[in-house]
N, C-alpha and C positions, 0 to 999 in steps of 0.2 A: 504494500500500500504506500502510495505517496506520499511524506509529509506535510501538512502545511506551513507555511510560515507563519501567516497571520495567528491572532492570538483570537481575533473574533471571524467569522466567516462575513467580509465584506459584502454592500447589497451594491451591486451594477444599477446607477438611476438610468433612465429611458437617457436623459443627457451625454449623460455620462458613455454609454454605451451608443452613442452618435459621433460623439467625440475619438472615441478608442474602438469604431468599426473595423479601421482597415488590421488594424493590431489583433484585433479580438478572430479576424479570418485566417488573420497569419497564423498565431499562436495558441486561439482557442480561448475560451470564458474565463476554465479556470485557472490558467497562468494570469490573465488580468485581472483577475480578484484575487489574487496571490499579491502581486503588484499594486494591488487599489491597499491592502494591508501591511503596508511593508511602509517601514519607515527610514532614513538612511541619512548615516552621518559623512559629510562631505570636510575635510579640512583641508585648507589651503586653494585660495582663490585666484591661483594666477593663470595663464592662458590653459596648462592642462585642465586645471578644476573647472572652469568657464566651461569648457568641452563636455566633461564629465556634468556638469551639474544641467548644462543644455539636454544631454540624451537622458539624464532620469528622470527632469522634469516632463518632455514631450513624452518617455512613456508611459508614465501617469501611476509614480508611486503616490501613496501616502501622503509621506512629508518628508521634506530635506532641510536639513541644518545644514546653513555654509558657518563655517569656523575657520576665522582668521583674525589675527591682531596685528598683520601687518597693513601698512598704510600705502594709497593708489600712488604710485611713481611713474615719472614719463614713459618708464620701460613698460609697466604694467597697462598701460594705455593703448601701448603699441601691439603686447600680445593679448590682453583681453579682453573682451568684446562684449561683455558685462558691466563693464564701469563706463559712466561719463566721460569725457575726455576733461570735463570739468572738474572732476571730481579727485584730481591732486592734491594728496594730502589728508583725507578722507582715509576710516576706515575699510579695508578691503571687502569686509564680506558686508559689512551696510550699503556700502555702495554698487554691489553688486544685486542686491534686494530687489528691483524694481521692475530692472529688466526681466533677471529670472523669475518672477513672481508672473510678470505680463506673458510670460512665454504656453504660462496653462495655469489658470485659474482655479482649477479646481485642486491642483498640487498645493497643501501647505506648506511654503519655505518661510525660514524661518535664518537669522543672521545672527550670530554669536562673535562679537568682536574680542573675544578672551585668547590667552595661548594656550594652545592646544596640551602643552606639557603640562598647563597647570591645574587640569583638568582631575578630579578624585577617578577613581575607578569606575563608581557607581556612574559614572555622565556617562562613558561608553557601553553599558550595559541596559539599556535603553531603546536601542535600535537593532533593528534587525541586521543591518550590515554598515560596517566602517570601511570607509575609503581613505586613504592617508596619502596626501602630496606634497612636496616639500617638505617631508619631517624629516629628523633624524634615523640611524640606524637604529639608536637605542628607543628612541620612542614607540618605534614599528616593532620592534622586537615585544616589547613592553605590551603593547596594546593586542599585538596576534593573541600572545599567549594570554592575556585575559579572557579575551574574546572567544579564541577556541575552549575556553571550560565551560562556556554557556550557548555554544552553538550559535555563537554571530558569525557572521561570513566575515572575511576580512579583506582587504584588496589596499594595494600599493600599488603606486605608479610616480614618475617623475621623466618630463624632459631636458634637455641637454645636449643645445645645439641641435645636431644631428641625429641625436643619440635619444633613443625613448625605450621605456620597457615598464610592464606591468608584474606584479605577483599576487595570486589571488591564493586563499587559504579556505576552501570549505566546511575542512574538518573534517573527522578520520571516516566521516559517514556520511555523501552526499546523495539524495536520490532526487533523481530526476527522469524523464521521459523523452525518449528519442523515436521521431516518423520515420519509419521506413516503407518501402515498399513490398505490398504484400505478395507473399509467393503464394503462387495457388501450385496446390498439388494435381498431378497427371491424372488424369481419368482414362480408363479403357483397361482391357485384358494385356498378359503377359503376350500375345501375339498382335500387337500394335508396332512391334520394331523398339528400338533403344531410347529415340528421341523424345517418341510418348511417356517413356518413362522418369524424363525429366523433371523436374518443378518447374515452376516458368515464373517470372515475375509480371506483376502484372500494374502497369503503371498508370491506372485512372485509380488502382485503390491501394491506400495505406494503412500500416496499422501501427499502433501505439505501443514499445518496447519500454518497459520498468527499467531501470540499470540503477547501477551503484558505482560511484568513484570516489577512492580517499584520497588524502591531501596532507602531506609533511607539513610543516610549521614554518615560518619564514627563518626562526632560528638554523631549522633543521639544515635548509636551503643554503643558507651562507654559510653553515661551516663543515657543509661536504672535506671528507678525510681524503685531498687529494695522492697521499703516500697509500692507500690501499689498493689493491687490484682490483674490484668491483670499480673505483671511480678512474683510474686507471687505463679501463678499459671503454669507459663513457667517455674519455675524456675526444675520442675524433668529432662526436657528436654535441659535444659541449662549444656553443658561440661562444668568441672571443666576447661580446658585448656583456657576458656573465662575469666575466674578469674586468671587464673595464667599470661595470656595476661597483665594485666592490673599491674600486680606487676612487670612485666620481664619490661614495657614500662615505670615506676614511678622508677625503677632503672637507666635508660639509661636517665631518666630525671634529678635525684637527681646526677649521678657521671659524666654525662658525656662521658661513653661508659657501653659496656655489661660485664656481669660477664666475672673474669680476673683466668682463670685455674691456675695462679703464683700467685693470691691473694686467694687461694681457701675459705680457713678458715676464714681470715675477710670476705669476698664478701657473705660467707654461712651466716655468722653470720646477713650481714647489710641485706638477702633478706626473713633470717625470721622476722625483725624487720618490710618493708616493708609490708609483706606480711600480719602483724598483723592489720599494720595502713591501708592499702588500704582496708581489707574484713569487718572492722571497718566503715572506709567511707562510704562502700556503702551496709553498715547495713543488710549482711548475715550475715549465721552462721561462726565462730572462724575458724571450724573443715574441713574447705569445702578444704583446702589444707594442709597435713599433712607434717612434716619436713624431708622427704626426697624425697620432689619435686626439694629439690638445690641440689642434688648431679647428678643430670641428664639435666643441662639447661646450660652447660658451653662449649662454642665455637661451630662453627658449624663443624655437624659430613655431609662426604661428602654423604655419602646413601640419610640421611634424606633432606639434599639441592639436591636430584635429585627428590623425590618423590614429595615435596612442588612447587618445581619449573616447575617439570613436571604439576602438576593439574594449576600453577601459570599462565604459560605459553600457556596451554590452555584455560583457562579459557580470555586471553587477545585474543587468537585468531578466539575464538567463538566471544565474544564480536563485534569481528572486522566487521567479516566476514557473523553476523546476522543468523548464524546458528546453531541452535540446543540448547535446555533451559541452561542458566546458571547458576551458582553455587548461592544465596540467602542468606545470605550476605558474610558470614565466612566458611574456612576450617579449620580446627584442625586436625594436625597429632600428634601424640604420637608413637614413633617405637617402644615403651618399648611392646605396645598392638599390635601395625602392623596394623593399621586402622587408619581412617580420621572420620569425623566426618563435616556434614555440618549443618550448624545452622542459623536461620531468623530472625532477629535483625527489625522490620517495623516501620515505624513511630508511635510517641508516638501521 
């Protein structure tokens, strides 16, 4: 049996269900009243989240909290497209209010100017699923493992430059429902020939397959045993953007924000330094990121916060809505190639 998410079984108005037709054909009733009950914590408001907070508003959760304490800057104006261009110096996620609020009416958002670290536990234990952008490693780390003991969904994402990538955490128990097409079994006698014996697919009709997929923990995820032979043997399969993850996230740890396009030359300089000590740490080879991965990973470029955000965004609303397989643990975008890259991170 499927579980629900919701806590109450949502009622679809005649409105409502006008509003969310083409959704409700795609996907079916009950993933949208899975979705009409689901509530979701968004932090960090800048062009990724803009992205993110666009796609769960149009597909009509509950309610979204944006949660940011930073303040709208030129930059912020340039990548996103939720704040006023007026609105310099303003808090992030206030300023962001209006637009996404007018985006669908019937979605409660709601705007939390606090920082997200200073947040008790009990704040994130409130929603069905947290989405973290721009945060720390340690706060991500922090918030999965709360989240996973009470079956909140959890999801990461962050751009950088060129460079984008998600991680979503289900928890060791996801179920959900995947369309296929249904095979109809062969009719006739064993003197029909072999071909009658076939199954056939039969592609005007489908049918609704149960499944089940677990999910490691982001902890899990970042401190894969690369000296073991199980990882060893993963590793041809392992993008290079999972290593560079981990240098772009021990940057934002050692300074206290992301590479600074007005710092370019020292920030180039501290991220090959990083990037020596971290592929050092975790005892690959030297050569697996060569030095002009830093000329491509500074501020976010707006294409790349639609594409991340768009897989970001759906992937929170599959999640939700229990329909159709989800992404396993990580995305990796690179626009340099124009492709994504999804990768398996399982418990050790």
């Amino acid at each position: 049996m499927i579980d629900t998410i919701e806590k109450e079984d949502p009622v679809i108005s005649e409105e409502e269900a006008a509003q969310y037709d083409r959704q409700i054909r795609l996907w079916g009733l009950d993933a949208q009243k899975r979705l009409r009950g689901s509530r979701v914590l968004l932090a960090g408001l800048g062009g990724l989240g803009a992205e993110v907070a666009k796609n769960l508003i149009l597909a009509g959760v509950k309610g979204l909290t944006l949660l940011d304490h930073e303040k709208v800057s030129e930059e912020s104006c340039r990548a996103q497209f939720l704040v006023p261009v007026t609105a310099q110096g303003q808090n992030r996620a206030q300023a962001s209010l209006e637009r996404a609020q007018n985006l669908n009416p019937m979605v409660e958002v709601h705007a939390d100017s606090d920082k997200v670290e200073d947040k008790p536990d009990d704040f994130f234990l409130q929603f069905d699923a947290v989405c973290l952008t721009g945060c720390s490693r340690d706060l991500m780390v922090r918030v999965d493992q709360l989240c996973s003991q009470r079956d909140i969904k959890v999801f990461c994402g962050d751009v950088y430059g060129y460079y984008g990538y998600m991680f979503c955490n289900l928890g060791r128990e996801h179920n959900y429902v995947e369309e296929k097409p249904k095979v109809v079994k062969p009719k006739g006698n064993s003197n029909d020939g072999p071909e009658a014996k076939k199954a056939k697919i039969d592609p005007n009709e489908t049918t609704m397959l149960k499944k089940t997929s677990s999910y490691c923990s982001l902890k899990e995820a970042l401190e894969v045993d690369w000296t073991s032979e199980k990882a060893k043997a993963g590793m041809k399969r392992t993008p290079v953007d999972y290593f560079l993850l981990h240098v772009l996230l021990k940057f934002r740890t050692d300074k206290g924000r992301d590479p600074d396009p007005q710092a370019f030359a020292e920030d180039s300089q501290l991220l090959k330094q990083i990037r020596d000590d971290v592929l050092e740490a975790l005892a690959v080879r030297a050569d697996l990121l060569s030095d002009e991965f830093v000329s491509f990973c500074f501020s976010e470029m707006s294409p790349v916060c639609a594409v991340v955000g768009g897989v970001l965004g759906q992937e929170v609303v599959k999640a939700l809505s229990q329909r159709d397989p989800p992404h396993r643990n990580f995305f990796f975008f690179d626009a340099r190639k124009g492709n994504g890259v999804v990768d398996y991170f399982g418990p050790n």
